[in-house]
PyMOL Python script that loads the backbone (N, CA, C, O; Angstrom):
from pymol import cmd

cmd.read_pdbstr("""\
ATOM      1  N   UNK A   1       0.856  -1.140   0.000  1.00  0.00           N
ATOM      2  CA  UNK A   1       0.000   0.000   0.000  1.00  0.00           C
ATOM      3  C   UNK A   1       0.914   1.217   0.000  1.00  0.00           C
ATOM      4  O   UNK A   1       1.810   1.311   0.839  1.00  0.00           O
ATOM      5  N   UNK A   2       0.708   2.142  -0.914  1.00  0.00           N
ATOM      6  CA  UNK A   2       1.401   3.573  -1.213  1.00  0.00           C
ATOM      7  C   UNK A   2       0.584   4.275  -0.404  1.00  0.00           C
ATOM      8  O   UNK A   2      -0.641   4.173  -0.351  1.00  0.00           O
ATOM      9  N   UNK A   3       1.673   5.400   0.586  1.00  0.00           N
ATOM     10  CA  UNK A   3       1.130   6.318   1.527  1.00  0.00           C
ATOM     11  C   UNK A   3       1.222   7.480   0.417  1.00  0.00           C
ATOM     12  O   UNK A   3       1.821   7.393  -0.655  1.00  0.00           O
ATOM     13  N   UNK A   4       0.418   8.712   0.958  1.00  0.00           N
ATOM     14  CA  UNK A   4       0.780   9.748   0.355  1.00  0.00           C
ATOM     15  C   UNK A   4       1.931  10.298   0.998  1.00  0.00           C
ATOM     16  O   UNK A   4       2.042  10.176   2.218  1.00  0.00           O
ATOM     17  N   UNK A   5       3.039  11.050   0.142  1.00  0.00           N
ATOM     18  CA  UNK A   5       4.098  12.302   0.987  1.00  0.00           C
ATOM     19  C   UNK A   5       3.662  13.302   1.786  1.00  0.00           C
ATOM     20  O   UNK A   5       2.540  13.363   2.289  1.00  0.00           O
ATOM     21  N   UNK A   6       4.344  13.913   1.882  1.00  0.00           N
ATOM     22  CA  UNK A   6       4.069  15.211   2.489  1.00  0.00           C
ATOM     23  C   UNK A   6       3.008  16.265   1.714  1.00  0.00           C
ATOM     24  O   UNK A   6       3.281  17.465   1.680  1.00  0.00           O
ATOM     25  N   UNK A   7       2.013  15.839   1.212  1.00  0.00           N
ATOM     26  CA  UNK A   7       1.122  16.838   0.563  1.00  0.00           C
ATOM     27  C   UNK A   7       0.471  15.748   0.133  1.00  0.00           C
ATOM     28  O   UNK A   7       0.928  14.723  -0.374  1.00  0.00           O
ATOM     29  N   UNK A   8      -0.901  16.125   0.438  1.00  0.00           N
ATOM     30  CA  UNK A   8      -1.943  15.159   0.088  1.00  0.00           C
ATOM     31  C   UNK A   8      -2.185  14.245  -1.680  1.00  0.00           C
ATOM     32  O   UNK A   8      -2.399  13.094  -2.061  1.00  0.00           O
ATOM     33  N   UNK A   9      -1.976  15.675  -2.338  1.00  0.00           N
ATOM     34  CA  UNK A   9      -2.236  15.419  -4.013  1.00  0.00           C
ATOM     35  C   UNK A   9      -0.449  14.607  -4.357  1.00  0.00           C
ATOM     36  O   UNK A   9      -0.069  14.603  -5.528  1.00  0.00           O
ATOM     37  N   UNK A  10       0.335  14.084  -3.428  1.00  0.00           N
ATOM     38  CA  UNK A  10       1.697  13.306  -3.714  1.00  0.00           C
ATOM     39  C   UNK A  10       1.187  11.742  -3.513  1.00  0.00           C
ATOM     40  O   UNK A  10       1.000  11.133  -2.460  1.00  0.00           O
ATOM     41  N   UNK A  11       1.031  11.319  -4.827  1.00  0.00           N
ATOM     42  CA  UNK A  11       1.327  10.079  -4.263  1.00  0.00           C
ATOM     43  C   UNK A  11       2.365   9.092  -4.096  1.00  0.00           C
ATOM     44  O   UNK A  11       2.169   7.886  -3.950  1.00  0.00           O
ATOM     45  N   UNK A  12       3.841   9.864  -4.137  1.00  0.00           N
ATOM     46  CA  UNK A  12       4.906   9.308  -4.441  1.00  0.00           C
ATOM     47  C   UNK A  12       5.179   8.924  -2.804  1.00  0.00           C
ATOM     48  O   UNK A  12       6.344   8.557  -2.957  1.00  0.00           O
ATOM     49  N   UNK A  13       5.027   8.814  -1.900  1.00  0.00           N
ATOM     50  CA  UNK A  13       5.085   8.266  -0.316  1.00  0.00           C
ATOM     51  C   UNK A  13       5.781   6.904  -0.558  1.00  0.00           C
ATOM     52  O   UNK A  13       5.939   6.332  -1.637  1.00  0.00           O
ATOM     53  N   UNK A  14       6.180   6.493   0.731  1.00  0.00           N
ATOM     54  CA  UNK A  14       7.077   5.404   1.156  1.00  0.00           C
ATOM     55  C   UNK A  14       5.568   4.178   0.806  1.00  0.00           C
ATOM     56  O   UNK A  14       4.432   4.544   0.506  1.00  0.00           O
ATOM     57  N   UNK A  15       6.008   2.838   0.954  1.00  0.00           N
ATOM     58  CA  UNK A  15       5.536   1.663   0.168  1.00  0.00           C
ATOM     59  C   UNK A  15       5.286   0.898   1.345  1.00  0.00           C
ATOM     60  O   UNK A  15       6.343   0.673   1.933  1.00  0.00           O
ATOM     61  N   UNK A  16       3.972   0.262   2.088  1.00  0.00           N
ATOM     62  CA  UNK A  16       3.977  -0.203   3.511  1.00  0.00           C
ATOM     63  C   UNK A  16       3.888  -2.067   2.204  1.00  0.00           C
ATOM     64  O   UNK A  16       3.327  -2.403   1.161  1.00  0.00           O
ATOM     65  N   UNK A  17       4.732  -2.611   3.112  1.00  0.00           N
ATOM     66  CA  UNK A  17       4.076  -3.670   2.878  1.00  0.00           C
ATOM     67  C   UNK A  17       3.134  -4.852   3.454  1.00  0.00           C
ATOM     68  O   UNK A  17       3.607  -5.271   4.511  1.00  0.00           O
ATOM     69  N   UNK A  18       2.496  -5.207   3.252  1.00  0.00           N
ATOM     70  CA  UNK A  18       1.343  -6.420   3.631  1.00  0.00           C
ATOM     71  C   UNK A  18       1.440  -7.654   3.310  1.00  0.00           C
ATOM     72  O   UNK A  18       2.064  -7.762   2.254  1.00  0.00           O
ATOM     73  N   UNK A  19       0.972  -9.045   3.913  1.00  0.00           N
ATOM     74  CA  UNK A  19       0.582 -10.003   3.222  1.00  0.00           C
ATOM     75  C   UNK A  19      -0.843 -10.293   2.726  1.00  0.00           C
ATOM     76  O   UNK A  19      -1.655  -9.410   2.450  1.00  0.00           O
ATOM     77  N   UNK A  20      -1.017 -11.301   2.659  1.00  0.00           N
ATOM     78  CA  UNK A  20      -2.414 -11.555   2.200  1.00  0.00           C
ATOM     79  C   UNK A  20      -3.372 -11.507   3.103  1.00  0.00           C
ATOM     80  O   UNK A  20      -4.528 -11.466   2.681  1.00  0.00           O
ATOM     81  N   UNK A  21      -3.168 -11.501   4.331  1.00  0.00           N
ATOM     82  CA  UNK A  21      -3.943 -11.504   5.425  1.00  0.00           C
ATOM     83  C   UNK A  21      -3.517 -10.434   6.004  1.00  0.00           C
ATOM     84  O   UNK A  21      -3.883 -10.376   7.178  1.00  0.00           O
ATOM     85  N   UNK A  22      -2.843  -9.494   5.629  1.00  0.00           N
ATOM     86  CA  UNK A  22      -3.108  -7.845   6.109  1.00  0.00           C
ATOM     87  C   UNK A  22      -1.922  -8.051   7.216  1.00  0.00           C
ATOM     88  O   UNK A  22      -1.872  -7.006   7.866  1.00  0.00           O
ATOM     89  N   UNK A  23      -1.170  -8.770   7.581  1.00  0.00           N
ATOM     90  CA  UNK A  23       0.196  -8.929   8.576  1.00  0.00           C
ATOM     91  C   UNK A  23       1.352  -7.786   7.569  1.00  0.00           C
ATOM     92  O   UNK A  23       1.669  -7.784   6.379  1.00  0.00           O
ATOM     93  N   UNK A  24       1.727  -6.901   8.751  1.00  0.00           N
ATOM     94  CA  UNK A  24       2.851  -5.650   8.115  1.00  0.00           C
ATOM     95  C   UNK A  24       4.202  -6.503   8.002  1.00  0.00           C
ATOM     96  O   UNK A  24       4.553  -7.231   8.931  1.00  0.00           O
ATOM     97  N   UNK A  25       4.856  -6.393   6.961  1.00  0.00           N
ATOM     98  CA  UNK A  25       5.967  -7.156   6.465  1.00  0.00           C
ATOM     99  C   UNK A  25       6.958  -5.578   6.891  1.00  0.00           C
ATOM    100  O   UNK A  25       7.477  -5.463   8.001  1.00  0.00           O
ATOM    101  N   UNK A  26       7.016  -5.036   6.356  1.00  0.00           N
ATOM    102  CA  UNK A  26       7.990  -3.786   6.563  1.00  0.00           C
ATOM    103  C   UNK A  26       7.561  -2.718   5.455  1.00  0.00           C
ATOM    104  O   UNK A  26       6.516  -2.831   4.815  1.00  0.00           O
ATOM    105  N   UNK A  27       8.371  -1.785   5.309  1.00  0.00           N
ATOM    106  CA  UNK A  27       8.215  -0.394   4.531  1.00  0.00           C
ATOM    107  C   UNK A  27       9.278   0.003   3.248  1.00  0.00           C
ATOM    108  O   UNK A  27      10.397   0.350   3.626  1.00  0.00           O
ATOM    109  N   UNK A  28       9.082  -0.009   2.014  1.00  0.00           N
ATOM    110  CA  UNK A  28      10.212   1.136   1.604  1.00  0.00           C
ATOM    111  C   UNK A  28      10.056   2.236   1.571  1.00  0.00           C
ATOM    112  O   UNK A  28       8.928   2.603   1.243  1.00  0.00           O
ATOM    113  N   UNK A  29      10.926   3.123   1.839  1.00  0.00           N
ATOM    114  CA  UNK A  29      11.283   4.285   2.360  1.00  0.00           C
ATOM    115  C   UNK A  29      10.712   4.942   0.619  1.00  0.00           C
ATOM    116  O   UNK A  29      10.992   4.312  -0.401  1.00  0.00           O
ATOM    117  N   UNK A  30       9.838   6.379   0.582  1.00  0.00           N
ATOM    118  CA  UNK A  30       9.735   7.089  -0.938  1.00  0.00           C
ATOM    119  C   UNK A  30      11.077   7.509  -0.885  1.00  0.00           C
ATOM    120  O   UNK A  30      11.801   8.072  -0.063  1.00  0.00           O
ATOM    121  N   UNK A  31      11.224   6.856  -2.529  1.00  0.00           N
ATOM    122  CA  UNK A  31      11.765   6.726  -3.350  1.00  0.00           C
ATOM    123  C   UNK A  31      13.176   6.003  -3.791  1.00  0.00           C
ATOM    124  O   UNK A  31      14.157   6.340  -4.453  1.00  0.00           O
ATOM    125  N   UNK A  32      12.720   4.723  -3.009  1.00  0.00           N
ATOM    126  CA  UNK A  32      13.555   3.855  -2.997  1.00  0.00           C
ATOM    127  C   UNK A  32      13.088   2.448  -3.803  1.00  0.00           C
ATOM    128  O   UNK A  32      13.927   1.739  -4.360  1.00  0.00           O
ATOM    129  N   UNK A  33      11.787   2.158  -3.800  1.00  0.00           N
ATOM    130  CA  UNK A  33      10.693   1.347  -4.755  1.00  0.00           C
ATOM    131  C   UNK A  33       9.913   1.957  -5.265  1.00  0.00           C
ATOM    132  O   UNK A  33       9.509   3.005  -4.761  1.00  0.00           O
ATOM    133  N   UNK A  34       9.344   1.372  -6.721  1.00  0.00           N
ATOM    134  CA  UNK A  34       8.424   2.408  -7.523  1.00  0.00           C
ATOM    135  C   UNK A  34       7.179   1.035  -7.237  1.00  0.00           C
ATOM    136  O   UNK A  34       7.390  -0.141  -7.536  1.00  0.00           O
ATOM    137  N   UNK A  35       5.973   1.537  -6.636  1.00  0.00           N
ATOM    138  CA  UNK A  35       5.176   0.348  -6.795  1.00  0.00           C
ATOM    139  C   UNK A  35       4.350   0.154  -8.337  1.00  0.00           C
ATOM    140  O   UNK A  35       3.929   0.925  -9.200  1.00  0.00           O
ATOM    141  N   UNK A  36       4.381  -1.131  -8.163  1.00  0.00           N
ATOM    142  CA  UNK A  36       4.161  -1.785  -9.709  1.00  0.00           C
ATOM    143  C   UNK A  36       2.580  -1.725 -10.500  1.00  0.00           C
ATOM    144  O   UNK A  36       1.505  -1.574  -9.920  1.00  0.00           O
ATOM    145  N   UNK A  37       2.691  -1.809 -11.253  1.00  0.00           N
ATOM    146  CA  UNK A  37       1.170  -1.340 -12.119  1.00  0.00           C
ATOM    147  C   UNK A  37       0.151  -2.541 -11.787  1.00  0.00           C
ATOM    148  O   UNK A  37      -1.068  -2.482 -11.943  1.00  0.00           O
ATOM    149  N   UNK A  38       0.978  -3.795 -11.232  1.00  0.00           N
ATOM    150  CA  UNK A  38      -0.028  -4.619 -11.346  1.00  0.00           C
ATOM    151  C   UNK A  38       0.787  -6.393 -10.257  1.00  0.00           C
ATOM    152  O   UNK A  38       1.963  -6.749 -10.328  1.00  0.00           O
ATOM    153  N   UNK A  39      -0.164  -6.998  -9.535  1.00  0.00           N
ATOM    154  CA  UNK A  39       0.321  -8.226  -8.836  1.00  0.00           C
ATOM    155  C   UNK A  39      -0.531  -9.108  -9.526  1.00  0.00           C
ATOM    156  O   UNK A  39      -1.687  -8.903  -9.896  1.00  0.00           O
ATOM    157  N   UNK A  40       0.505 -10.599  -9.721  1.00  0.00           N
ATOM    158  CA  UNK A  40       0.787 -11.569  -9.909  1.00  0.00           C
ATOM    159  C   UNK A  40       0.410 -12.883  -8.848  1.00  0.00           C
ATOM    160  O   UNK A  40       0.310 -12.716  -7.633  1.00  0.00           O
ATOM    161  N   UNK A  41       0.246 -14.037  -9.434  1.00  0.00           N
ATOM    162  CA  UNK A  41       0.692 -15.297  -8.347  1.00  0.00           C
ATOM    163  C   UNK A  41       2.217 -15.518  -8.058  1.00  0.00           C
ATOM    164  O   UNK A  41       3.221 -15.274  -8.728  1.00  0.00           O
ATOM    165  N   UNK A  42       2.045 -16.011  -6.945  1.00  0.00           N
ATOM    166  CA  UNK A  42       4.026 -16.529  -6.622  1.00  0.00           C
ATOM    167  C   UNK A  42       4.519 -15.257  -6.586  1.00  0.00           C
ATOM    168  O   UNK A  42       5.563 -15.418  -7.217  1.00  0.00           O
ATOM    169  N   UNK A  43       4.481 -13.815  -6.207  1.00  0.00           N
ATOM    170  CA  UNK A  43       5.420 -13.258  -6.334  1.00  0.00           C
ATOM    171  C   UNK A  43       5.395 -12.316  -7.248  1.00  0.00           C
ATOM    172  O   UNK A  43       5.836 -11.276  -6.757  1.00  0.00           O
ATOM    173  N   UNK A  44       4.987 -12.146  -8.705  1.00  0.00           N
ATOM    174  CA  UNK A  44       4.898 -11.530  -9.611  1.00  0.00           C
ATOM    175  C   UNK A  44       4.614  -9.850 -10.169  1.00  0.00           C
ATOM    176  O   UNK A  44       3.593  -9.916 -10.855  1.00  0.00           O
ATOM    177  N   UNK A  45       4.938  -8.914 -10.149  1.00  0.00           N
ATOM    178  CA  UNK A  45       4.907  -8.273 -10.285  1.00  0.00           C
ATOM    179  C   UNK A  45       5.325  -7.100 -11.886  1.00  0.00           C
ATOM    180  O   UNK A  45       6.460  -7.000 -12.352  1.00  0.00           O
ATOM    181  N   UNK A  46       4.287  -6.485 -12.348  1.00  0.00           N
ATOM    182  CA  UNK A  46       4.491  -6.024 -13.479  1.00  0.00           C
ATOM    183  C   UNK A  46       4.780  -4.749 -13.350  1.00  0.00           C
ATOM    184  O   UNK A  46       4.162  -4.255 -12.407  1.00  0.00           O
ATOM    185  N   UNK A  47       5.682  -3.772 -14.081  1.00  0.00           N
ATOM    186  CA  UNK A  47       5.835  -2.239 -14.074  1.00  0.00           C
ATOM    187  C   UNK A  47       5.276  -1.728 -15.379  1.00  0.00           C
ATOM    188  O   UNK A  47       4.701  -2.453 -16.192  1.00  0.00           O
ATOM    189  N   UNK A  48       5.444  -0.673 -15.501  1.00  0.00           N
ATOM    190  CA  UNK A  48       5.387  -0.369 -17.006  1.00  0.00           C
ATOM    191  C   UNK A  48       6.795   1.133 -16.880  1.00  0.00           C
ATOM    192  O   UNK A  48       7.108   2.072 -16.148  1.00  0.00           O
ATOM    193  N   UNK A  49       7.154   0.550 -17.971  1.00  0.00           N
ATOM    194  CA  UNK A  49       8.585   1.552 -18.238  1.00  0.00           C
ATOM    195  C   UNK A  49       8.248   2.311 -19.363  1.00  0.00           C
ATOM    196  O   UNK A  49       7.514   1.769 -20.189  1.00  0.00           O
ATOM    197  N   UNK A  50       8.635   3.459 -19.566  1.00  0.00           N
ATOM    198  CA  UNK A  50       8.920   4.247 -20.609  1.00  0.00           C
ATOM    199  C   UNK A  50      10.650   4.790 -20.966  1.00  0.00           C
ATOM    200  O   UNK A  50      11.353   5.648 -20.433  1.00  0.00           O
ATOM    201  N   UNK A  51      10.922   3.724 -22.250  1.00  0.00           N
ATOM    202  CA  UNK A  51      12.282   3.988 -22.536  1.00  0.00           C
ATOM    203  C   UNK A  51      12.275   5.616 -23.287  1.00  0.00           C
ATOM    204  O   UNK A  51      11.328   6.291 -23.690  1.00  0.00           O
ATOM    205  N   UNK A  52      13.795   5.897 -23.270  1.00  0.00           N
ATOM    206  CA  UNK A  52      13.966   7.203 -24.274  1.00  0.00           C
ATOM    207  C   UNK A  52      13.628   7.601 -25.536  1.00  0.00           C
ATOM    208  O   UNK A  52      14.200   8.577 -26.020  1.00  0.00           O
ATOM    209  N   UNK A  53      12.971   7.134 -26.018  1.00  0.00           N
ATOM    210  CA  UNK A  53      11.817   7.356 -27.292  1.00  0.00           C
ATOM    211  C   UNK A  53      10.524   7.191 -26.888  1.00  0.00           C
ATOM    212  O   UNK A  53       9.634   7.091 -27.732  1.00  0.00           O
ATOM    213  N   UNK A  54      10.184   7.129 -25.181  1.00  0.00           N
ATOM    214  CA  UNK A  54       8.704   7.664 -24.964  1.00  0.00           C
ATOM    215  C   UNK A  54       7.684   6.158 -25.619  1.00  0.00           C
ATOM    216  O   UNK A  54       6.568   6.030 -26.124  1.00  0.00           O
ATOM    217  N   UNK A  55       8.468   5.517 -25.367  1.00  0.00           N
ATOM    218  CA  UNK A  55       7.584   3.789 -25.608  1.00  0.00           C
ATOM    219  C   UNK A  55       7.494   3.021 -24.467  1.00  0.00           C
ATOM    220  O   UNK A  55       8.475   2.604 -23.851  1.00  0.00           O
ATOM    221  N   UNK A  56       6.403   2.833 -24.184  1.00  0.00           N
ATOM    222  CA  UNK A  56       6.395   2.513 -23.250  1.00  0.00           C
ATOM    223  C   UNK A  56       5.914   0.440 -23.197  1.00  0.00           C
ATOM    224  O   UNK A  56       5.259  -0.236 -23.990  1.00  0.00           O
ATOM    225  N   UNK A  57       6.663   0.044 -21.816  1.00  0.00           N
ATOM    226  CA  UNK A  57       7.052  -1.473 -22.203  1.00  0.00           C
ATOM    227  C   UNK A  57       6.909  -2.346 -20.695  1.00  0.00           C
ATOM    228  O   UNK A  57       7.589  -2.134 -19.691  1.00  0.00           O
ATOM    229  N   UNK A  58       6.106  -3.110 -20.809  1.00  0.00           N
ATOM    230  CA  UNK A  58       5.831  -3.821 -19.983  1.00  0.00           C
ATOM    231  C   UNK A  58       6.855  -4.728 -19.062  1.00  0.00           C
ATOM    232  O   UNK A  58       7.331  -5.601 -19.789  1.00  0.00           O
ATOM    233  N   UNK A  59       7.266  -4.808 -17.966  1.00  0.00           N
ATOM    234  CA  UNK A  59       8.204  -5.543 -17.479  1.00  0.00           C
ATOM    235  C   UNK A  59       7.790  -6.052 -16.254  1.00  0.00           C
ATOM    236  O   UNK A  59       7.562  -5.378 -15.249  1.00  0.00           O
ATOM    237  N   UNK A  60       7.700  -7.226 -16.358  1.00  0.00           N
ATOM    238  CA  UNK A  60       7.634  -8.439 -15.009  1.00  0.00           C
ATOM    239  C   UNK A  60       8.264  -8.626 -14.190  1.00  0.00           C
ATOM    240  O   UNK A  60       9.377  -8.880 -14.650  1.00  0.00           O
ATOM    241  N   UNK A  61       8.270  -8.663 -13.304  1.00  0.00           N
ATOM    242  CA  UNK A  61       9.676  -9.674 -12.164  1.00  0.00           C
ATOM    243  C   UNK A  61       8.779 -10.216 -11.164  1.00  0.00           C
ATOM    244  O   UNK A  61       7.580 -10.056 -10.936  1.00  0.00           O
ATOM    245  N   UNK A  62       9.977 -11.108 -10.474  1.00  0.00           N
ATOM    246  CA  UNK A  62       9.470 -11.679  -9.400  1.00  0.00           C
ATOM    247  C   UNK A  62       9.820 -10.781  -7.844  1.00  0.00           C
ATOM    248  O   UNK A  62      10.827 -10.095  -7.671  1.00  0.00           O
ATOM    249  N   UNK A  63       9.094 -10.923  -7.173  1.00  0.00           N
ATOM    250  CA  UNK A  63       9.386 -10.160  -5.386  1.00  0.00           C
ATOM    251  C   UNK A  63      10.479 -10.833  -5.023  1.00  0.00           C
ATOM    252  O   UNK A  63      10.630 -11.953  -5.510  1.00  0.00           O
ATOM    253  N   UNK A  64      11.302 -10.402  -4.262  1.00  0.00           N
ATOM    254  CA  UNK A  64      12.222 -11.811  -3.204  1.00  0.00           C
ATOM    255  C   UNK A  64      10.856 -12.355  -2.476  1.00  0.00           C
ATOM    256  O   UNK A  64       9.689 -11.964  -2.430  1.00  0.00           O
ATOM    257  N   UNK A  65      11.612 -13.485  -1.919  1.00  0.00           N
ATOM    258  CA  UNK A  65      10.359 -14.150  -0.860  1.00  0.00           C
ATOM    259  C   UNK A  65      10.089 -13.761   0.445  1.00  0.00           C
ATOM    260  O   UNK A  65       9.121 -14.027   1.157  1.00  0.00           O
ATOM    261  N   UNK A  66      11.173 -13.030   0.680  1.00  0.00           N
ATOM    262  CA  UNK A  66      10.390 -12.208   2.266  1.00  0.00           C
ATOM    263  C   UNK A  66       9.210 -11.217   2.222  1.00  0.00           C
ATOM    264  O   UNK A  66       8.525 -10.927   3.203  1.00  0.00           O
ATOM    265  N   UNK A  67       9.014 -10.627   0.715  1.00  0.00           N
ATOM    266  CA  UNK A  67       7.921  -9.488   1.133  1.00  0.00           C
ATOM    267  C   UNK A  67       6.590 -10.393  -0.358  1.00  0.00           C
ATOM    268  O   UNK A  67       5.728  -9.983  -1.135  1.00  0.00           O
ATOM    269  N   UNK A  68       7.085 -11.450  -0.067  1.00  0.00           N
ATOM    270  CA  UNK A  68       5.387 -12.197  -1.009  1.00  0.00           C
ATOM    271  C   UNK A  68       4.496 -12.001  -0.049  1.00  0.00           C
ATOM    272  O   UNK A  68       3.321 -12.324  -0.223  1.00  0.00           O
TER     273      UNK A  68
END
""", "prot")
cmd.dss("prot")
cmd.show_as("cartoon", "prot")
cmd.util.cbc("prot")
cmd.orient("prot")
């Protein structure tokens, strides 16, 4: 779950994390993780990137296993 920053209309805030049953795993600090456009099974996680010609490109990864 993304907090807001210091100003309400920011949604760039630090990153709480959860499990599936709502147990707090820990935090990243804003702007140290970008949270992802979209969750996965096992772990999965999608971003969306925009390279230097403004194209923008889907990219997957997996979580480590401490914050699944």
């Amino acid at each position: 779950m993304q907090r807001h920053a210091g100003e309400p209309h920011d949604d760039n805030g630090p990153i709480d994390v959860l499990t599936m049953d709502g147990r707090y795993v820990g935090t990243y600090p804003a702007g140290v993780a970008v949270m992802p456009a979209a969750f996965g099974p096992e772990g999965l996680v999608a971003f969306i990137e925009t390279d230097e010609l403004g194209v923008d490109a889907v990219v997957v990864k997996r979580l480590p296993p401490e914050v699944r």
